[in-house]
C-alpha positions as CSV (number, residue, x, y, z in Angstrom):
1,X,-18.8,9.9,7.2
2,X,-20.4,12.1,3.9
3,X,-22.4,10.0,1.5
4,X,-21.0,11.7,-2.4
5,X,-22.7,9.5,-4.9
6,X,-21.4,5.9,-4.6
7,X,-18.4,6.4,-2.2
8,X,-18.3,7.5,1.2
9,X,-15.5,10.1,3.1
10,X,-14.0,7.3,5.6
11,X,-12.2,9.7,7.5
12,X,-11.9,13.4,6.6
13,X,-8.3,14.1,7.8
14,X,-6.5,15.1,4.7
15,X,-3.0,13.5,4.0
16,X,-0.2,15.0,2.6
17,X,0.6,11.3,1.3
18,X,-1.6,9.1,2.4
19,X,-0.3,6.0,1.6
20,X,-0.3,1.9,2.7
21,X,-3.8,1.2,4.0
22,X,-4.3,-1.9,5.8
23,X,-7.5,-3.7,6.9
24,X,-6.6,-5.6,10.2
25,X,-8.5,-8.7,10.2
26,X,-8.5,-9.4,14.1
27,X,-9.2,-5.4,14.9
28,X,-11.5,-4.9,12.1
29,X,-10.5,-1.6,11.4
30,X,-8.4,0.1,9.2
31,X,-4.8,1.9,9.4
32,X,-2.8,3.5,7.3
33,X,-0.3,6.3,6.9
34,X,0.5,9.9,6.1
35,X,4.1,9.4,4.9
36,X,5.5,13.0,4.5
37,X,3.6,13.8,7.8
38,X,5.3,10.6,9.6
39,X,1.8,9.7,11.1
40,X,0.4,6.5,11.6
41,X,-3.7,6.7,11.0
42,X,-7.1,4.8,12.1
43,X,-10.5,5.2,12.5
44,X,-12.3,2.8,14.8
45,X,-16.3,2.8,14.6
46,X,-15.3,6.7,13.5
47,X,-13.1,7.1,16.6
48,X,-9.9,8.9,15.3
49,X,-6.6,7.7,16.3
50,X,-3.1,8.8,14.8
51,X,0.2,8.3,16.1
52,X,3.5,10.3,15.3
53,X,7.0,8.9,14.2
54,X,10.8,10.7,14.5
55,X,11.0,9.5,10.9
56,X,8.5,8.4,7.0
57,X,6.9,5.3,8.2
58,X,5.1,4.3,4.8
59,X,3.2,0.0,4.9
60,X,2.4,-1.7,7.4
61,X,1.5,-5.9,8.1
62,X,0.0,-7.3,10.9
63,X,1.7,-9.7,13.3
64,X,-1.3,-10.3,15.8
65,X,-3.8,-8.6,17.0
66,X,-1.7,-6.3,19.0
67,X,1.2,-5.2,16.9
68,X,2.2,-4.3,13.5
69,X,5.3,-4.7,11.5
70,X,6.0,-1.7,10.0
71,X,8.1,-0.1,7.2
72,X,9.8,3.0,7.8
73,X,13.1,5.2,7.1
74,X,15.7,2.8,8.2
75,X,13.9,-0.2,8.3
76,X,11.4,-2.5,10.0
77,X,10.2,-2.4,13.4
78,X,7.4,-3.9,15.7
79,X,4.6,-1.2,16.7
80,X,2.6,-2.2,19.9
81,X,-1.3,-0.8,18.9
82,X,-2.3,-0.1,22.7
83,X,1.2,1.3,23.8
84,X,2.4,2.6,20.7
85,X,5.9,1.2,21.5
86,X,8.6,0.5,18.9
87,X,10.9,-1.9,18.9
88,X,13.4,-2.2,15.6
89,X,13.8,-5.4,13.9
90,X,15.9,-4.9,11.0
91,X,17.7,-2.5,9.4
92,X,17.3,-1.3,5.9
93,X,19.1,1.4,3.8
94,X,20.0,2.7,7.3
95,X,23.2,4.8,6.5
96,X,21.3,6.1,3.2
97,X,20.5,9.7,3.7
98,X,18.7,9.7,0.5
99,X,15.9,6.8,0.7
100,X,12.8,6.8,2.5
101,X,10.4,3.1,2.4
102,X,7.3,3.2,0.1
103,X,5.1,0.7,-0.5
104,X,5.0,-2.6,0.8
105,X,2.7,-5.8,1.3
106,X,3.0,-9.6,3.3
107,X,3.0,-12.2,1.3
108,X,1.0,-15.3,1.2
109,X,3.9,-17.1,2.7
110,X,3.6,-14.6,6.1
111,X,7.1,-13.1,4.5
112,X,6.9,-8.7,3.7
113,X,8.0,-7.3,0.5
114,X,9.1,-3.7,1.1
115,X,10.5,-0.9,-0.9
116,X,13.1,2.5,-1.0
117,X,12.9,5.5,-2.8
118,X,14.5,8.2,-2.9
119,X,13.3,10.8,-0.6
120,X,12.7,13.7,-3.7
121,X,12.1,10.5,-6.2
122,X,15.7,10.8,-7.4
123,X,16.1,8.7,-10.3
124,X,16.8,5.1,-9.6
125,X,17.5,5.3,-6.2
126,X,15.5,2.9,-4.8
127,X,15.0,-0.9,-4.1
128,X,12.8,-4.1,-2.9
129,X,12.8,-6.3,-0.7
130,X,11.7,-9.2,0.9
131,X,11.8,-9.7,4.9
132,X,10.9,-12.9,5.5
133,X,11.8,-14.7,9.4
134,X,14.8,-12.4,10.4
135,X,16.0,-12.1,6.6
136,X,16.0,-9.8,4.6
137,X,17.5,-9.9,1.0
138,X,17.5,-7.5,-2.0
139,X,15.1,-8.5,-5.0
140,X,15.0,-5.3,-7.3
141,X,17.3,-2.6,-7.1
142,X,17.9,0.7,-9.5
143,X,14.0,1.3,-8.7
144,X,12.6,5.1,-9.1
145,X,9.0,5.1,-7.4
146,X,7.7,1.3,-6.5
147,X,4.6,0.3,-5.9
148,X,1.6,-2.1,-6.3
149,X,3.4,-5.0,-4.7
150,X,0.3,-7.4,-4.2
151,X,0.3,-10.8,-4.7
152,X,-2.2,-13.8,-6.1
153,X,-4.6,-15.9,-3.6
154,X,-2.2,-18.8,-3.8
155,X,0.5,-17.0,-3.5
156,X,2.3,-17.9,-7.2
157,X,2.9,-14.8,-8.5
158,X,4.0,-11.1,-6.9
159,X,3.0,-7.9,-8.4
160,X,4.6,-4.6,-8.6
161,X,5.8,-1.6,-10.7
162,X,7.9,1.1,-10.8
163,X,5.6,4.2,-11.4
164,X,7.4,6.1,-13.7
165,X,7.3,3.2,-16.5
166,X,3.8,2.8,-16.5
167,X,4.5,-1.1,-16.4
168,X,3.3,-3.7,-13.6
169,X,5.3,-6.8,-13.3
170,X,4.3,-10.2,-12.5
171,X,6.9,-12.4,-10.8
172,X,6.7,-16.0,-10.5
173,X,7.2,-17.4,-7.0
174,X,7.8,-20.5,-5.0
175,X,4.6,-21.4,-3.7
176,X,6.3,-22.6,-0.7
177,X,8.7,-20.3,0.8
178,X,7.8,-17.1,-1.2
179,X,11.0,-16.6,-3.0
180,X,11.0,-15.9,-6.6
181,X,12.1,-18.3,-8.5
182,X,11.9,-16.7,-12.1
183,X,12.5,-13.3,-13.8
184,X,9.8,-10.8,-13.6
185,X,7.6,-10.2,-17.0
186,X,5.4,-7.2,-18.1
187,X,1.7,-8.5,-17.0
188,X,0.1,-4.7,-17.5
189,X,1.3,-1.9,-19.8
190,X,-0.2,1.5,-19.4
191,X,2.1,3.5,-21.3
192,X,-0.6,5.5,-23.6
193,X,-2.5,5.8,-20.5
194,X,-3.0,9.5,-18.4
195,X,-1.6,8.8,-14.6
196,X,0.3,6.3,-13.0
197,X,0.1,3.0,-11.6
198,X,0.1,3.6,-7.4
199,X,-0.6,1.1,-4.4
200,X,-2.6,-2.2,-5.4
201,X,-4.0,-5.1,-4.2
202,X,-5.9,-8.2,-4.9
203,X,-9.3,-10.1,-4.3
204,X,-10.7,-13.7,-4.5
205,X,-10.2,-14.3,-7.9
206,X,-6.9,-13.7,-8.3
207,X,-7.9,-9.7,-9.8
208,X,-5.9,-6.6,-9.0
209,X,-7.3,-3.8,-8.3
210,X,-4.6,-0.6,-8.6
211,X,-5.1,2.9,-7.8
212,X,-3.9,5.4,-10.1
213,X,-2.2,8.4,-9.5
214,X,-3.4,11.4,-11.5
215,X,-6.8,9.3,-12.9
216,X,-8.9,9.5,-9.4
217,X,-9.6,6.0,-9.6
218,X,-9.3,2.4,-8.9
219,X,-9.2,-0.3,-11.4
220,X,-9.3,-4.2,-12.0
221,X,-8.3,-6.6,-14.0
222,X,-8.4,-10.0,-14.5
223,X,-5.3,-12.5,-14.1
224,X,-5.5,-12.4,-18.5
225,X,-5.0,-8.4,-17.8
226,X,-8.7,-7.4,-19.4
227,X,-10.6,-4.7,-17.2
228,X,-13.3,-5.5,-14.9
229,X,-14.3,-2.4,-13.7
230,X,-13.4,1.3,-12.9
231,X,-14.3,3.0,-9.4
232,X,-14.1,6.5,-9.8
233,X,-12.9,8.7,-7.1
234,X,-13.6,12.4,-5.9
235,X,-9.4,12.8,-4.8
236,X,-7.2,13.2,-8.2
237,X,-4.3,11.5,-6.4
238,X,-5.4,7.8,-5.2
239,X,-2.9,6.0,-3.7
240,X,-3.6,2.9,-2.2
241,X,-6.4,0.3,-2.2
242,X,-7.7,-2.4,0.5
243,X,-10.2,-4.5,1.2
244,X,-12.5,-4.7,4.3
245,X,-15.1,-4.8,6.3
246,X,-17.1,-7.6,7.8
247,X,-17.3,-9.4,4.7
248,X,-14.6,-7.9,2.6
249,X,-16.6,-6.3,-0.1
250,X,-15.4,-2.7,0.9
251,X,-13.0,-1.3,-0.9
252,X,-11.3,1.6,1.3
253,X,-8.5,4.2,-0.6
254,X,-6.0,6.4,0.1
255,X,-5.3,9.8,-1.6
256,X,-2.5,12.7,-1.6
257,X,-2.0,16.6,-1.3
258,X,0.9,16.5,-2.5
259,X,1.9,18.5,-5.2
260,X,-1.5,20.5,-5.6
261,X,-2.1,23.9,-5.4
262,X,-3.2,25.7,-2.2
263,X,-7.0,25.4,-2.9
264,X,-6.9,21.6,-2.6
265,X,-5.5,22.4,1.2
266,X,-9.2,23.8,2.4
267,X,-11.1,21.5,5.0
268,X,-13.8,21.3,1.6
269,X,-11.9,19.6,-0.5
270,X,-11.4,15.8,-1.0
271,X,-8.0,15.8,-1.6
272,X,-5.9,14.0,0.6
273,X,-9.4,11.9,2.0
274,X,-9.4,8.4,2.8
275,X,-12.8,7.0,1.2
276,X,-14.7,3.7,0.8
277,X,-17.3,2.1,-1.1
278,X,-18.9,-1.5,-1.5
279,X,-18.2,-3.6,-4.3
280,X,-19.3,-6.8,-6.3
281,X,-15.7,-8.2,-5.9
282,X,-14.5,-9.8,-2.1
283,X,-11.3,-9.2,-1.0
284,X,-9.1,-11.2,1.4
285,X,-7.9,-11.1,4.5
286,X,-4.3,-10.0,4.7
287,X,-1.8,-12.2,5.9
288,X,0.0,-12.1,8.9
289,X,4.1,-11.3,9.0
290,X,5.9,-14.4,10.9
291,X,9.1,-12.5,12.5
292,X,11.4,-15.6,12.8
């Protein structure tokens, strides 16, 4: 790990997409994934560990301490973290040649939002969805690039946006089961803004904290949508936010190659880094993903 000013180089691997970090409560540590690379990443205590898939795995929940559910090209499917075994669960855009998953969250109701695109970000393509005890049913469709699904600390309201409109949604839930129960409505608008909203997630206070593609940096806001701070990033591309740590005031994130000239490729650079710093803000613990 390389102190640069306030943040720190979790792991120096360099991800094409780096995507859908995860802090695992049980195994204190994080994971997360290179999509376009098909790897599944973490970094124990700084012991490296990454795993390779036939196919984009892209999110990721936990189930218990030894097994993931995880998002990937077809659909979901239990990953055994000392075996590396995968089982499929469901299946999701299976027969769709175009879509890949994207980005994807559990919910506070142990349910798992997850989200298509298309593979070359065709317009429109893609979808989201909620798996939730063996079912899984459509909740947004005619989606380009989704992301920032997060959701409140009571779990009545879901976030997420589709990139390319610069607009996160806020969706009101049943507190309950997890199912919407209303429309969504614009809760941040960032259309005169450089960059676009990426992965997000939220901390005690019911905050969310986004990551912004093409800014190289992380911000929050409160549930009223005013900012409450900016972290700055070395990596132009940030992806995707978490919190961690022993007490959850780490703020790991995820960044991208993708797209960036050949200069950005050299072991120097900090594009396509996963980083970390500590913060005034605590996060929670993610839930855990109930499969029926």
């Amino acid at each position: 790990m390389t102190v640069e000013s306030k943040y720190l180089v979790y792991d120096e691997r360099k991800c094409e997409l780096g995507e859908g970090a995860l802090w695992h409560p049980e195994l204190n540590c994080l994971f997360w994934f290179d999509i376009l690379s098909k790897t599944l990443n973490t970094n124990i205590d700084g012991e490296t560990k990454q795993w390779n898939f036939a196919e984009c795995v892209s999110a990721a929940a936990w189930i218990d301490k030894n097994s993931l559910l995880i998002s990937c090209e077809t659909g979901l499917c239990e990953f055994s973290i000392p075996t590396g075994d995968i089982v499929p669960i469901i299946q999701i855009e299976a027969e769709n040649s175009i879509t890949r998953s994207n980005d994807g969250r559990a919910d506070r109701q142990h349910g798992f939002w997850v989200s298509t695109m298309g593979k070359n970000a065709e317009n429109e393509a893609g979808a989201i969805y909620r798996f939730c005890r063996g079912e899984v049913r459509k909740l947004h469709d005619n989606v380009t690039i989704p992301n920032s699904i997060c959701f409140s600390p009571n779990g009545e309201y879901a976030y997420f946006t589709d990139t390319p409109t610069k607009k996160i949604m806020r969706q009101a839930l049943d507190q309950a089961t997890g199912w919407p129960i209303s429309d969504p409505d614009v809760y941040l608008d960032f259309t005169n803004q450089n960059g676009g909203p990426d992965g997000a997630v939220t901390d005690e206070n019911g905050n969310i904290w986004v990551a912004f593609w093409g800014r190289g940096c992380v911000e929050g806001f409160d549930p009223s949508g005013n900012s409450v701070g900016r972290l700055n990033f070395p990596a132009t591309q940030t992806t995707c936010p978490a919190f961690g740590g022993q007490d959850f005031k780490t703020l790991f994130v995820t960044s991208a190659m993708e797209g960036l000239s050949e200069e950005h490729r050299d072991a120097s650079s900090p594009q396509g880094k996963t980083f970390y710093r500590s913060v005034d803000f605590r996060g929670l613990p993610e839930p855990n993903v109930v499969l029926k």
